[in-house]
One Martini backbone bead per residue (centre of mass of N, CA, C, O) as a GRO file, in nm:
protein
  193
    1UNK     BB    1   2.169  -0.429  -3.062
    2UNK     BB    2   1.913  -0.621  -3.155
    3UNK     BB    3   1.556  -0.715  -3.127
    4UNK     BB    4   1.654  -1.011  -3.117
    5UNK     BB    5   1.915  -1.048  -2.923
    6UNK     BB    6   1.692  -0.973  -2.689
    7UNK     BB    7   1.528  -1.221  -2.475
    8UNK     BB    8   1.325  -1.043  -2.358
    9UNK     BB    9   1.111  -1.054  -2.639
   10UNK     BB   10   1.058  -1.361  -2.598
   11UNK     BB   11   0.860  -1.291  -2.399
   12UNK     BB   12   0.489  -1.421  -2.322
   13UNK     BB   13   0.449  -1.421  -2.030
   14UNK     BB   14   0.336  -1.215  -1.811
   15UNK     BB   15   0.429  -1.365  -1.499
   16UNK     BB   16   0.745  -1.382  -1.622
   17UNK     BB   17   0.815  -1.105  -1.607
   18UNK     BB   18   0.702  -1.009  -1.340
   19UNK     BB   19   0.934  -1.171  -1.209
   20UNK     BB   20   1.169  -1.056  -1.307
   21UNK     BB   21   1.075  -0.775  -1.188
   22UNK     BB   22   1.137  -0.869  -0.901
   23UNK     BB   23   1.414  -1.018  -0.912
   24UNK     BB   24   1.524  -0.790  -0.954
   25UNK     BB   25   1.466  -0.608  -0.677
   26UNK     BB   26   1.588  -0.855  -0.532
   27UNK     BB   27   1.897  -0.793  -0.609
   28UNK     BB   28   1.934  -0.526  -0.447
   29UNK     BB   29   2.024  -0.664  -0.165
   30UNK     BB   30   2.322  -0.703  -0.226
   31UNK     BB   31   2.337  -0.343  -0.289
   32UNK     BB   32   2.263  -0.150  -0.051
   33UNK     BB   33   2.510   0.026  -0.019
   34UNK     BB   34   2.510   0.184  -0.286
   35UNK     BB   35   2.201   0.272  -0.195
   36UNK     BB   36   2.109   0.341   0.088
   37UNK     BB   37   2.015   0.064   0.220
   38UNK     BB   38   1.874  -0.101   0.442
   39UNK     BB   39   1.599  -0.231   0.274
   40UNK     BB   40   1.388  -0.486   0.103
   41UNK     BB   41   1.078  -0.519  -0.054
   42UNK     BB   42   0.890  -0.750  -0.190
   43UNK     BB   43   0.570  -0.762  -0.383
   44UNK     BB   44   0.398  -1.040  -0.562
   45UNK     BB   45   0.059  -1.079  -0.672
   46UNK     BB   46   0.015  -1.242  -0.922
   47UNK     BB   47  -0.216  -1.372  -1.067
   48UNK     BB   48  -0.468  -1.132  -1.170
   49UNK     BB   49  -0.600  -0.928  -1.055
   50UNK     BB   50  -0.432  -0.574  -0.982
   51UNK     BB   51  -0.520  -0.259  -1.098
   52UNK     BB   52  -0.188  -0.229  -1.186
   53UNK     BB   53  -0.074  -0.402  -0.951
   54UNK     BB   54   0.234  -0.619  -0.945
   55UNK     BB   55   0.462  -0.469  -0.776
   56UNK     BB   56   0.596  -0.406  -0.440
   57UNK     BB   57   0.830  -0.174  -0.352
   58UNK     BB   58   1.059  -0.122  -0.047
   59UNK     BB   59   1.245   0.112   0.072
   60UNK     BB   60   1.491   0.146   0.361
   61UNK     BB   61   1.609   0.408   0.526
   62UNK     BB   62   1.892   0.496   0.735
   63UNK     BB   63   1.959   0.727   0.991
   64UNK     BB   64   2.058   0.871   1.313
   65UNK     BB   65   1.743   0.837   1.387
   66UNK     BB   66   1.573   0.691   1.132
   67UNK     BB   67   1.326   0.513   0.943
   68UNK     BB   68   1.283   0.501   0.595
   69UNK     BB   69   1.024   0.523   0.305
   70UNK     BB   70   0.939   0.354   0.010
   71UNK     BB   71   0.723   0.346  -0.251
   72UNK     BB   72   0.616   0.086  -0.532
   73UNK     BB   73   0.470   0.085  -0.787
   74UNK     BB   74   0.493  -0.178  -1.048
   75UNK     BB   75   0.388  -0.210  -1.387
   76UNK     BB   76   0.350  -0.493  -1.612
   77UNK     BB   77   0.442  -0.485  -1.971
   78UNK     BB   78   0.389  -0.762  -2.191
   79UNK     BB   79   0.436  -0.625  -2.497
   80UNK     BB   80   0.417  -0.569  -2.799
   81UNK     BB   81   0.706  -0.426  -2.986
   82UNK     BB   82   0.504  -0.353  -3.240
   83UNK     BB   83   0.364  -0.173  -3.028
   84UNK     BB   84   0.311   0.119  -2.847
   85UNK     BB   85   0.235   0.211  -2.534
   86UNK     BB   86  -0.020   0.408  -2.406
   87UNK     BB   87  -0.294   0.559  -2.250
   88UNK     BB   88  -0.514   0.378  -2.339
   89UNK     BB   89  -0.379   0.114  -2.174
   90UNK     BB   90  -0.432   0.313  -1.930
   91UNK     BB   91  -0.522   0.401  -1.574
   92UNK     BB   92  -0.448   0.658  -1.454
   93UNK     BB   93  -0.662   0.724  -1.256
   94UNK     BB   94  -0.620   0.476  -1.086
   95UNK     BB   95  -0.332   0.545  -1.009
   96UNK     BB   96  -0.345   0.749  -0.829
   97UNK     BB   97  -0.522   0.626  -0.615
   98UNK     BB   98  -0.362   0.396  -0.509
   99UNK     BB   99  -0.130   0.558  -0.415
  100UNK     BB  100  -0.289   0.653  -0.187
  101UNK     BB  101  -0.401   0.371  -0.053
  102UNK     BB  102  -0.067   0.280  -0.064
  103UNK     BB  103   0.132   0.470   0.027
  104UNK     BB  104   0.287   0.592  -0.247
  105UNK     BB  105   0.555   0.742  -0.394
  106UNK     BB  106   0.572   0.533  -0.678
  107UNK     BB  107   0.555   0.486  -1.047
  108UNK     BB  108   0.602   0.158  -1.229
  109UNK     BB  109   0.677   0.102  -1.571
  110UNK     BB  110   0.702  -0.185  -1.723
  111UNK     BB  111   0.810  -0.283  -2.083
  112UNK     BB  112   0.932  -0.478  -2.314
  113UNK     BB  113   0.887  -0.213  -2.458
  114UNK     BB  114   0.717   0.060  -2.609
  115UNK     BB  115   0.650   0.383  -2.534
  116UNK     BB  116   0.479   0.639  -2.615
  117UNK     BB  117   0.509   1.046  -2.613
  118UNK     BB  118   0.263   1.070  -2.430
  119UNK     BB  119   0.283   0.897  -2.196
  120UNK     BB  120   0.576   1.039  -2.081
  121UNK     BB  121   0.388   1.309  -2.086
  122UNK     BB  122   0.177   1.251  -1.863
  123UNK     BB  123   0.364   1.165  -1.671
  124UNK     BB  124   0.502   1.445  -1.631
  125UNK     BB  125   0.198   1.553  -1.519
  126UNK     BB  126   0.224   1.369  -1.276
  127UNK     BB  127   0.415   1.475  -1.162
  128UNK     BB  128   0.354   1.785  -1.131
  129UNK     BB  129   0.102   1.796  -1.007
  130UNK     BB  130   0.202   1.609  -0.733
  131UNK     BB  131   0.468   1.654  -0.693
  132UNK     BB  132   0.634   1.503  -0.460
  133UNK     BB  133   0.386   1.285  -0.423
  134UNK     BB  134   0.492   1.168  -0.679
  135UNK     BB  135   0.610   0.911  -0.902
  136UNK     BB  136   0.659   0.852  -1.308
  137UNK     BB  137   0.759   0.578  -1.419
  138UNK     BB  138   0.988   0.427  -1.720
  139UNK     BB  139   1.045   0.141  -1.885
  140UNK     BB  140   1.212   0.031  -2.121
  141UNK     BB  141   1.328  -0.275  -2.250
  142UNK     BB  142   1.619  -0.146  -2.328
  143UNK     BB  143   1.664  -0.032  -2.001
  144UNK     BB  144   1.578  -0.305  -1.880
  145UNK     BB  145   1.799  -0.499  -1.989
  146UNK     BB  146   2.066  -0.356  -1.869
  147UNK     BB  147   1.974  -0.407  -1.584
  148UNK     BB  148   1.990  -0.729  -1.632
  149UNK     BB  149   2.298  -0.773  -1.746
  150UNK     BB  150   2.423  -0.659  -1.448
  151UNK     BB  151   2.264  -0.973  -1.385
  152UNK     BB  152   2.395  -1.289  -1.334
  153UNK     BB  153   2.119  -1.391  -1.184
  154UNK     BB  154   1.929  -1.363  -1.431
  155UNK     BB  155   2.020  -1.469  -1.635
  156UNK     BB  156   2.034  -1.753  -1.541
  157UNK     BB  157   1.730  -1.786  -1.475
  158UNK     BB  158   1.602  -1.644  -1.751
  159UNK     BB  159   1.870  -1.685  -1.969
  160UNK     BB  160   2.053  -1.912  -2.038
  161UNK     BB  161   2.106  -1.994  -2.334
  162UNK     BB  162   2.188  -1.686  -2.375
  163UNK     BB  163   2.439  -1.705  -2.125
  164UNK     BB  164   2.585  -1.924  -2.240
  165UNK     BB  165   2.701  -1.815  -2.515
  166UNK     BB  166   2.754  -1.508  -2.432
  167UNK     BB  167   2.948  -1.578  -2.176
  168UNK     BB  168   3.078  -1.870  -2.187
  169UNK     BB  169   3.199  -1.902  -2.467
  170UNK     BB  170   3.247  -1.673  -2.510
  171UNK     BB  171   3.516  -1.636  -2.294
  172UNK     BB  172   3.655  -1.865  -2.401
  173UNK     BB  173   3.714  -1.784  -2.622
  174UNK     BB  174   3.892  -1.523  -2.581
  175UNK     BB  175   4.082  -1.630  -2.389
  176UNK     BB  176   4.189  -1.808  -2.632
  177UNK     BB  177   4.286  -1.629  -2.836
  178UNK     BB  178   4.489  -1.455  -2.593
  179UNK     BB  179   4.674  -1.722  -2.543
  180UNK     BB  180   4.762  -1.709  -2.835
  181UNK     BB  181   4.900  -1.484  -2.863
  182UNK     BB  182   5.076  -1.483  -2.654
  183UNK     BB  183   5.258  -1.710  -2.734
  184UNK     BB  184   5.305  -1.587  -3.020
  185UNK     BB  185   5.502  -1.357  -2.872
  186UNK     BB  186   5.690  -1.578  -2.713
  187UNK     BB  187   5.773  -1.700  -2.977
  188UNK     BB  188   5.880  -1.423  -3.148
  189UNK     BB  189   6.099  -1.353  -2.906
  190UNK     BB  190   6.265  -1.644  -2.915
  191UNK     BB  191   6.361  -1.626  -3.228
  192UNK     BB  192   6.375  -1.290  -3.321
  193UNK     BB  193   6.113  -1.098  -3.437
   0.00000   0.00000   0.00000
């Protein structure tokens, strides 16, 4: 699949882009038990400064003493994908600030485009650096796709003209194809070829 054929880079509003990766993170309140989550809670910022953090998602963990949460700062970058996103695009020292001001367990880059191998690096060097106390992760447009296309009611909310062609109209020929297939085989046993 080509970055033609993915709608996600046709997103150019930045506010509609952080929409959707709110409504993903809201969407997995549907699959709770498969990630063993009591709960999630999605806070998005909306329009304006937000110092680098879009939407704030927290998860809930029940075992049979306590309720644990995780908190994600979340960061939307709907970056132009003929450039990828670098260090100097972002403020990491204000990064690590926030998570510790907003007691977050982890950051997480989302992006429409792709990020440089040196911020993949920087980010890897304050995951260790933090140890334990934070992670930073990014997700590159092409890994948030896949995540985006395994939920069919982002599809339909946020690139419905692409998922009529591609889920409903492809299913719909696969099917009559298949049906005629079928018909031709159940014809070919009958004549006795």
């Amino acid at each position: 699949m080509s970055s033609l054929d993915i709608p996600l880079y046709g997103i150019t509003d930045g506010y509609q882009f952080q929409q959707l990766v709110a409504e993903y993170f809201r969407s997995l309140k549907g699959e709770r038990a498969q990630y063993h989550i009591a709960d999630i809670d999605v806070d998005c910022n909306g329009v304006g400064p937000d110092r680098g953090i879009d939407v704030i998602v927290t998860f809930y963990y029940l075992d049979p003493i306590h309720k644990h949460k995780q908190r994600w700062l979340i960061e939307c970058k709907c970056w132009n994908e003929n450039r990828s996103l670098g260090i100097r695009d972002l403020d990491t020292n204000n990064i690590v600030s926030l998570l510790k001001a907003k007691e977050a367990d982890g950051y997480l880059l989302v992006c429409k485009g792709n990020v440089t191998n040196n911020l993949k690096e920087r980010f890897r060097e304050l995951s260790s650096a933090n140890g334990a106390n934070a992670v930073f992760e990014v997700w590159e447009g092409m890994m948030f796709w896949h995540k985006i296309i395994e939920r069919e009611i982002l599809l339909k909310g946020f690139f419905f003209d692409w998922y009529n062609e591609k889920y409903i109209q492809s299913k719909l020929k696969e099917e009559y194809a298949a049906k005629v297939a079928e018909f031709q085989e159940q014809l070919n046993k009958t004549i006795g070829k």
